[in-house]
C-alpha positions in Angstrom: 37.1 -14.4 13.2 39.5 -16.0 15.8 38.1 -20.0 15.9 36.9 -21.1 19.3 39.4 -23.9 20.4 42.4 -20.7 20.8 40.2 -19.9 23.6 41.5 -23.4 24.8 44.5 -23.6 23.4 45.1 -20.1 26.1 43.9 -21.7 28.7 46.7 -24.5 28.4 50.1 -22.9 26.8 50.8 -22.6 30.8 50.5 -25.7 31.9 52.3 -27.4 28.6 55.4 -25.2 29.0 55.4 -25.7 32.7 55.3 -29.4 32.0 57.6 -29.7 29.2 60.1 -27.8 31.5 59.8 -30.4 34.3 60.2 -32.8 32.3 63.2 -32.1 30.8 64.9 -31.4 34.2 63.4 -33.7 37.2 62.4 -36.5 35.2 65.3 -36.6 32.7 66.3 -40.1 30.8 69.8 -40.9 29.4 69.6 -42.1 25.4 72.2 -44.7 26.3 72.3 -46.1 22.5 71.1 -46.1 19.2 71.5 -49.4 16.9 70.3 -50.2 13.0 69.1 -53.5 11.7 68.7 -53.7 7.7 66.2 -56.9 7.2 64.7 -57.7 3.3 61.6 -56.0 3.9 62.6 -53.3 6.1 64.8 -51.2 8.5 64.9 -51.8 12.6 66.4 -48.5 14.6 66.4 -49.5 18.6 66.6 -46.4 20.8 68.3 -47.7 24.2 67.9 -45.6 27.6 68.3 -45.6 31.1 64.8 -45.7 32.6 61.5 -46.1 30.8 60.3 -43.5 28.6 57.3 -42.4 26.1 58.3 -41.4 23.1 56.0 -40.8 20.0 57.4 -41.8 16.4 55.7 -40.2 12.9 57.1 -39.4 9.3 58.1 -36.2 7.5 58.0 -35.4 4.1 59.3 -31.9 3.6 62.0 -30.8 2.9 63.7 -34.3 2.6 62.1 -38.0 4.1 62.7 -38.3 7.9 61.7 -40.1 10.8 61.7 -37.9 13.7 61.0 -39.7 16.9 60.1 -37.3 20.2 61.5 -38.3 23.3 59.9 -36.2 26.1 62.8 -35.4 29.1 65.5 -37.4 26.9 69.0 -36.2 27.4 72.3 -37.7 24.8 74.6 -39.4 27.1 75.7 -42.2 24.1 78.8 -42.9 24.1 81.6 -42.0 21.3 79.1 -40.0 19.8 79.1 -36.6 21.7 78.0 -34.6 19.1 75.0 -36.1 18.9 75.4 -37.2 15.1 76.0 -40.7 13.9 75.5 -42.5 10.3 72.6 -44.7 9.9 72.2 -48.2 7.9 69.8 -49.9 5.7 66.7 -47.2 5.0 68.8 -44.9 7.9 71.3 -42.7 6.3 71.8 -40.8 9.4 70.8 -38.8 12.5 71.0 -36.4 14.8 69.4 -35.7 18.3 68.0 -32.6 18.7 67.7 -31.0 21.9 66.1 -27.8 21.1 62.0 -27.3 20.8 59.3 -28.1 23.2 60.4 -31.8 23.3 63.8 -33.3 22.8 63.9 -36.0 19.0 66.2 -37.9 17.3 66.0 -37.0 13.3 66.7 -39.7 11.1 67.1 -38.9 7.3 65.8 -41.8 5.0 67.4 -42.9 1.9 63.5 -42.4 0.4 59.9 -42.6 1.0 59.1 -45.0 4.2 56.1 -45.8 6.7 56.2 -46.9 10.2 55.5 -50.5 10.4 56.2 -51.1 13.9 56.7 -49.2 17.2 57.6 -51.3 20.6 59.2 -50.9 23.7 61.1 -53.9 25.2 62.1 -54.2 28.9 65.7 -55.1 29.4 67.5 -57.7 29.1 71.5 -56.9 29.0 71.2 -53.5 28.5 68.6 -50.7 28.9 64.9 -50.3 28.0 64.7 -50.5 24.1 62.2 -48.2 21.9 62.3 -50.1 18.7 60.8 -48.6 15.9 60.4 -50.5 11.8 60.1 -48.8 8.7 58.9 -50.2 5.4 59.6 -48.3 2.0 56.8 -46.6 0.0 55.2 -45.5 -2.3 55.2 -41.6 -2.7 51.9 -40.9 -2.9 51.3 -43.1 0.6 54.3 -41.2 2.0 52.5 -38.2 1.8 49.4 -39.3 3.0 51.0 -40.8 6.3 53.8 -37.8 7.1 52.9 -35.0 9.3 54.0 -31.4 9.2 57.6 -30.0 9.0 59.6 -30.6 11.7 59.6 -27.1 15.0 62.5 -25.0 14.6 62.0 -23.2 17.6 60.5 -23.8 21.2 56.8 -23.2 21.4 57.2 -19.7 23.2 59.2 -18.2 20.6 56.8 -19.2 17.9 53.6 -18.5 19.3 55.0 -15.0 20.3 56.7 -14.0 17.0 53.7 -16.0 14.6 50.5 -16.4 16.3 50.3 -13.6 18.5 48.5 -15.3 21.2 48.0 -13.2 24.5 46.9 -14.9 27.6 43.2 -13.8 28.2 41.0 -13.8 31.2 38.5 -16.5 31.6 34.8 -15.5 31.0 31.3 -17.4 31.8 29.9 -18.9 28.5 27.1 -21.4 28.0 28.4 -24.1 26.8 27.3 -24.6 22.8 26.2 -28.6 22.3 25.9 -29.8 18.4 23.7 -32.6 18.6 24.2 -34.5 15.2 21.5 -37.5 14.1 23.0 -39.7 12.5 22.3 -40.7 8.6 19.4 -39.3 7.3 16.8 -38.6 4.2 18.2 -41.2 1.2 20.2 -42.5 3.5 18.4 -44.6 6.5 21.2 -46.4 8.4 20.6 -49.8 10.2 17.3 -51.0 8.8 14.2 -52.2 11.8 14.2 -55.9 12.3 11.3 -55.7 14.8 9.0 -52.6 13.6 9.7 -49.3 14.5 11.8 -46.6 12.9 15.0 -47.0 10.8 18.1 -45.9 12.4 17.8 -42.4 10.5 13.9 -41.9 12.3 15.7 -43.6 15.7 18.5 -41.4 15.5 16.4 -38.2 14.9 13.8 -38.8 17.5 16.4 -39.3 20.1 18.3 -36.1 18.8 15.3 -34.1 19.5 15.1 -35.0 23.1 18.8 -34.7 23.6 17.6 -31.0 22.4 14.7 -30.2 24.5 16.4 -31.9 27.7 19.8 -29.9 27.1 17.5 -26.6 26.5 14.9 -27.1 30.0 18.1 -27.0 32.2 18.7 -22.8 30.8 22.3 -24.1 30.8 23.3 -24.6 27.3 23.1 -23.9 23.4 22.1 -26.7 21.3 22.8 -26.7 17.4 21.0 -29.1 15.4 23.0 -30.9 12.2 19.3 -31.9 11.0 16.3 -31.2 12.3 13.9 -33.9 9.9 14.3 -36.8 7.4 17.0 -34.9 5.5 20.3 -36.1 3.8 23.4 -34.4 5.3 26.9 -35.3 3.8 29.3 -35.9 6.9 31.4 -33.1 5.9 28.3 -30.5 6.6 28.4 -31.8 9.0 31.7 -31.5 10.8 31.1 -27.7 9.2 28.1 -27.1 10.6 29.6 -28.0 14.2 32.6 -25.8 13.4 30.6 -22.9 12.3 28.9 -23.2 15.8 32.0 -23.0 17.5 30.8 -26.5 19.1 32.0 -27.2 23.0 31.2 -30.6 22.3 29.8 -32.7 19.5 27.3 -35.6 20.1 26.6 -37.7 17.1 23.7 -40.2 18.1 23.4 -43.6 16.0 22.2 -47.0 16.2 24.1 -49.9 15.7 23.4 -53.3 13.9 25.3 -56.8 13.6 25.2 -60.0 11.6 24.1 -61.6 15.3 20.5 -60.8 16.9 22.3 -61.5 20.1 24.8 -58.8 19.9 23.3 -55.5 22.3 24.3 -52.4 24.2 25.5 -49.1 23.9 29.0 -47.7 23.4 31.0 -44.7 23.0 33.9 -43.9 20.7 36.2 -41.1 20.2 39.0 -40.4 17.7 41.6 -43.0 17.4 45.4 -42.3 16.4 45.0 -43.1 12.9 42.2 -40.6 12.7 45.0 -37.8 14.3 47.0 -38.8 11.1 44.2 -38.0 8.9 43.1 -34.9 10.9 46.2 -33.4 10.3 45.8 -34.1 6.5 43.0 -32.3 6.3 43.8 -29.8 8.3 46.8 -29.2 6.2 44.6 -29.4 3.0 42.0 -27.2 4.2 44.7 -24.3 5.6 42.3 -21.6 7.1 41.5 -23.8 10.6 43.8 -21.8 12.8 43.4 -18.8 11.9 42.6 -16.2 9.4 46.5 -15.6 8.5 47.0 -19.2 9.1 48.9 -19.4 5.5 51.0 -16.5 6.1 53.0 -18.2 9.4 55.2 -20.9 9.4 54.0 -24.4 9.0 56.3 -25.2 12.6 53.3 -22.7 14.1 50.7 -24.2 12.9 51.6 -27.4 13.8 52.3 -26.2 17.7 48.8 -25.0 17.2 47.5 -28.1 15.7 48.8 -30.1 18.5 47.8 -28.2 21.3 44.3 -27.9 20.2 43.7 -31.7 19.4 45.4 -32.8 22.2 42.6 -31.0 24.5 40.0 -32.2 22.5 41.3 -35.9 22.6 41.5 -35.6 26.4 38.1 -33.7 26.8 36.3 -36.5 24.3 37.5 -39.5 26.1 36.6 -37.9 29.6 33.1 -36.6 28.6 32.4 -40.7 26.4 33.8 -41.7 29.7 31.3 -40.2 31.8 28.7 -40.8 29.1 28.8 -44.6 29.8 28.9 -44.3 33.6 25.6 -42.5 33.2 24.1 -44.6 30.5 24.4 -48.1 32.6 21.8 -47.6 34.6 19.7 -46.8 31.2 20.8 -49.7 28.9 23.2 -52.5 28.8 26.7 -51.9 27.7 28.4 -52.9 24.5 31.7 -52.0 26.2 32.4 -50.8 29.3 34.9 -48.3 28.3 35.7 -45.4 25.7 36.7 -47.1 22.4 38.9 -45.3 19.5 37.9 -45.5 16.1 38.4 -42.9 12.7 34.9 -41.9 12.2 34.9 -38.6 9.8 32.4 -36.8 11.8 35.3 -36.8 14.8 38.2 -36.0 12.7 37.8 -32.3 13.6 41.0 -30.9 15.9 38.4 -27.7 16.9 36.3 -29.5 19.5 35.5 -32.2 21.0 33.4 -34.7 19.9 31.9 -38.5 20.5 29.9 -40.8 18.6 27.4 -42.9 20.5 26.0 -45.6 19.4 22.8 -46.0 21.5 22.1 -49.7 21.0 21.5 -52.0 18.5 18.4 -52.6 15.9 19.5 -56.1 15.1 18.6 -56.9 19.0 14.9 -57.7 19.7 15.3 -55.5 23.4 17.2 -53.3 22.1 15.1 -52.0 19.3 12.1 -52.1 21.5 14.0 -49.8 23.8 15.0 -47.2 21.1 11.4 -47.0 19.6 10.4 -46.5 22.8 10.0 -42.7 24.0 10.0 -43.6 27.3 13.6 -45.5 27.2 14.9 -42.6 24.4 14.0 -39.6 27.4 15.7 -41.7 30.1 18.9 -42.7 27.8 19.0 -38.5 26.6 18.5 -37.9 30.3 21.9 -39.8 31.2 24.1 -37.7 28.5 22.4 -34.4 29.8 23.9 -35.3 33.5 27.1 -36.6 31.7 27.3 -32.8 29.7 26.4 -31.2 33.2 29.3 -33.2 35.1 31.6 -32.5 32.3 30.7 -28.5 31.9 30.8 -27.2 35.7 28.3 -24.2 36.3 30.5 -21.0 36.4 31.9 -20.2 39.6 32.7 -24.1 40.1 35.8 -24.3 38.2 39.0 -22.2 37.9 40.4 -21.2 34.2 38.3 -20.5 31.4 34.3 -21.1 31.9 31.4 -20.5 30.3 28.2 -17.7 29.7 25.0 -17.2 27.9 25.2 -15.4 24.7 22.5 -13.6 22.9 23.4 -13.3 19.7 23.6 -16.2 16.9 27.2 -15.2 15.7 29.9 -17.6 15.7 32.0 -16.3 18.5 
């Protein structure tokens, strides 16, 4: 069975090679320097370039400890050091840029296990703009847990075409398949009612249930229930439930509670950058999330495929919380006005997208009142049906991939 994000992951290998080739021609940076600092505690490297530039810094275990830090559009222009290749200090024992691959990096071998203690980027002062990055040693074990996967060896066309065997496919109409999850559940009742009414667990499911019939009356999506009563469900199920169905997106409903009566309002969050760390773990652990013969390619492949996929579902959670909350003010006061990012295990999945909303808070007299309410529950449901509508354009609306009705239960 092919898993349902490739269908995404299609859709956008164009539009990612089209960009990393502009950016490595029209909006190229000059590395101008690179400078080592050896303090008691830990190691400094300072990247210096020309203009300002993003640049994305993570550890590597295999087959020796490096720090590889990606500089989109980067070209060498340091001085003395042509060959791109210099010797490092303190926890540094060298480098090399690397200009091959679907991004240009600098590759600094470490004298030993490390962890990122510190990324920045300074303005200048005398010289350029400044990416400084510390490292602190480690222990092995935490080394491990922290690196990602082995570092590309080859651009992302070459790769996908020799190891994945992905063919660009024509877009088809699909409904789009919703997994509404209730949070907590069965021994397990969440936030606990300070002024009558349901525990979170009965809140949670109750509000669930009308996501589901709401979603269902507009004959425009598939809804997949994690529970359907007062049932326990580990978060693992889960996540594997929602992967099973092939999810489009992944709502998990809760209720919040705080130490302060005064505290109120609903808010949406979506996977933070720590949880991308610990995605990847898993996903690494787990080894049969790409796809079937995912342990027969190249780890360099399925880490391409890794990133693609959960860099559209990062971008497709934070637009759909986004639009969640614009619709959801005019239901309930909110906690925070904007998206926030946190490393909840039920969003750790890189197949689909998902958001955890916490739909107000049991500890605030109005607030509870409003959840045990059906009335409020139908009209806050109501605001993440138009916020699914707005995010899933009827077919015929939107170029690329879309979506149709299917009639069979089968994971697709």
């Amino acid at each position: 069975m092919v898993i349902k994000s490739l269908a995404r992951i299609v859709g956008i290998l164009g539009s990612t090679i089209a960009v990393a080739g502009l950016g490595a021609s029209a909006f190229a940076t000059d590395v101008t320097a690179v400078r080592f600092g050896a303090h008691d505690t830990f190691s400094r490297v300072v990247i210096e370039a020309d203009s300002p530039i993003e640049f994305d810094a993570f550890v590597l275990a295999e087959p020796n400890p490096r720090l590889v830090v990606s500089l989109p559009g980067a070209q060498w222009r340091v001085s003395g050091l042509d060959n791109g290749q210099g010797l490092g200090h303190g926890l540094f024992e060298d480098f090399r840029f690397d200009p091959s691959g679907l991004h240009p990096r600098l590759v600094f071998n470490l004298d030993g296990p490390s962890r990122i203690n510190q990324e920045m980027v300074l303005d200048p002062t005398d010289g350029g703009y400044r990416m400084v990055i510390d490292i602190n040693p480690s222990t092995q074990a935490d080394f491990i847990e922290a690196a990602g996967f082995p570092e590309r060896s080859q651009t992302l066309t070459q790769l996908l075409a020799e190891h994945a065997q992905i063919d660009a496919l024509a877009g088809v109409c699909e409904s789009p398949r919703i997994v509404v999850d209730a949070g907590h559940g069965g021994r397990d009742p969440g936030a606990l009612t300070r002024f009558g009414g349901g525990h979170e667990a009965d809140v949670n499911l109750a509000a669930a249930r009308v996501l589901r019939e709401l979603l269902e009356a507009t004959g425009r999506f598939e809804v997949v229930m994690t529970r359907e009563s007062d049932v326990f469900i580990d978060l693992e199920d889960r996540v594997r439930i929602a992967r099973a169905a092939e999810a489009d997106m992944f709502v998990s409903l809760h209720s919040d509670a705080a130490g302060s009566s005064s505290a109120r309002g609903a808010a949406a969050y979506v996977l933070s950058s720590s949880g991308v760390n610990r995605s990847r773990t898993r996903a690494r652990r787990e080894g049969d999330w790409f796809l079937p013969d995912a342990a027969n390619r190249p780890d360099e492949v399925n880490e391409i495929l890794f990133d693609i996929s959960m860099g559209d579902k990062l971008n497709r959670s934070y637009q759909f919380a986004t639009e969640l909350l614009s619709e959801a003010r005019s239901v309930t006061p909110l906690l925070r006005e904007r998206p926030e990012h946190r490393g909840f295990l039920v969003l750790l999945d890189a197949q689909f997208p998902a958001v955890l909303f916490e739909m107000g808070f049991l500890s605030n007299e109005q607030d509870s009142r409003n959840l045990n309410s059906d009335a409020h529950r139908r009209r806050l449901m109501a605001s993440i049906v138009n916020a699914l509508e707005d995010h899933f354009p009827s077919c015929g609306q939107s170029p690329g991939v879309q979506f149709a009705a299917r009639t069979d239960g089968a994971a697709r």
